[in-house]
N, C-alpha and C positions, 0 to 999 in steps of 0.2 A: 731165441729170445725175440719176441714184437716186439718192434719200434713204433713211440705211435709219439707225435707231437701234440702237444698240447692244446694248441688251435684247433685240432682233430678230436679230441677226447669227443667229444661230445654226440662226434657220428655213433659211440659206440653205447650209447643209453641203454639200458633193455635187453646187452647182451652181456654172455660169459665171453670176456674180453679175451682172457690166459689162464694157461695151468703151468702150474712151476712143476721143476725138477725135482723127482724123489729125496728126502731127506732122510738121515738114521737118526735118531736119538739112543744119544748113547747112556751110559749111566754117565759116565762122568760128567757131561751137560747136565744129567740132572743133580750130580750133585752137587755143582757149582752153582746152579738155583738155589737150590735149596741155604747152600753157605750166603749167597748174593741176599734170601730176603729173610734169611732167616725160618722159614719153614723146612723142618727137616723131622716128618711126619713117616713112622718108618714104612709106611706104607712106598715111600718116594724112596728112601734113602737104605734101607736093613733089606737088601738080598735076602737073608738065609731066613728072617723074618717071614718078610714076603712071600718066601716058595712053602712055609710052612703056615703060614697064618690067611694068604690074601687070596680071597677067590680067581685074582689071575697067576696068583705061582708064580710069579717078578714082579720086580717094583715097575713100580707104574710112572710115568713124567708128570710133571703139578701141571691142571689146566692152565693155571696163566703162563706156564713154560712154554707150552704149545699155543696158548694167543698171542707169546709177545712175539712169537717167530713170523706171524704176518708180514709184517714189516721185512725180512729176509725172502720170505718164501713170492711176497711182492717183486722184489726186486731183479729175482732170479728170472720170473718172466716177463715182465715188462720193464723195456728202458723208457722213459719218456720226457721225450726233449724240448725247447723253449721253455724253461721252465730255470727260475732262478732259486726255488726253496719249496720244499713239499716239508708240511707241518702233519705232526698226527694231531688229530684236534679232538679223537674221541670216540669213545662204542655209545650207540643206540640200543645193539641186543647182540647178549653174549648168550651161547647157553656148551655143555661139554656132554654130546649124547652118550659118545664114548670113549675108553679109555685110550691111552699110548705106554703099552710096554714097553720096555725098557729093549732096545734093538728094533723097535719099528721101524719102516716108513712111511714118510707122511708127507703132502704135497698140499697144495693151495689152490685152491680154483676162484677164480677172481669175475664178480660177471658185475658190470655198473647199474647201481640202480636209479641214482639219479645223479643230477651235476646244474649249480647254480650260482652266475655269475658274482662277485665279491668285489668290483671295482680294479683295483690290480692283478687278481688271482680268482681262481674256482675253486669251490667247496666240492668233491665228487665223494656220493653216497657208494660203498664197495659192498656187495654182500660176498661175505667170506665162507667158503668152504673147505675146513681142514678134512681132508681123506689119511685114512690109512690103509696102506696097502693089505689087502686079502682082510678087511672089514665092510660088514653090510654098513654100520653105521657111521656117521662123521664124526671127527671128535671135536671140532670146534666149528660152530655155524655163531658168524658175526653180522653183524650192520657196520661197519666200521667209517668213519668220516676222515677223509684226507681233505686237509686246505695246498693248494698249488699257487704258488706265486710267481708271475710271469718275472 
């Protein structure tokens, strides 16, 4: 895991900061989603469905299951210190090119695109890249905005 201070964020503009640690999605995650918002589309949830009906042959994880894990998959690779509150404050551009079967893995690539002073704290722009293991395509490419509060 990189440690990087806060004071420091900002040497790293322009760069892919971290990659976080492989993650599994399991079904049970997904079906605690799906019970959590209520979407239980059996595309996500119906296995036997799935291997019979759905062009990938398993259920698949709901994209915002896979965007709200940023925030996780963040943290797994950078600790960042001086810092008294990180706020999620917001996505600019979500888009899901590809799916997540049910037993993937899938990791985070974090590169900063911008970062702008807020009086107490910084706003730093993240562009997010969710990977899955042994896929040409990403499954979740964000803008995401974190506020930092010294």
């Amino acid at each position: 895991m990189l440690t990087i201070d806060i004071t420091t964020l900002r040497d790293h503009v322009g760069q892919e900061v971290a990659v976080s640690n492989w993650m599994t999605i399991s079904q049970a995650q997904i079906d605690q989603f799906a019970d959590a918002t209520g979407d239980r589309q059996w595309i996500h949830v119906d296995p036997v469905r799935a291997r019979a009906e759905s062009p990938y042959q398993t259920t698949i994880a709901h994209g915002f299951l896979s965007l709200s894990l940023i925030s996780s998959l963040l943290r797994d690779a950078i600790q960042l210190t001086g810092l008294r509150l990180a706020i999620n404050y917001g996505l600019n551009r979500v888009r899901f090119p590809g799916p997540v079967p049910t037993g993937s893995r899938i990791r985070g690539r974090f590169a900063l695109e911008a970062l702008d002073e807020l009086g107490d704290g910084i706003q730093a722009a993240w562009r997010v890249t969710v990977e899955r293991d042994g896929s040409p395509k990403p499954c979740v490419v964000a803008e995401w905005i974190v506020r930092y509060y010294r």
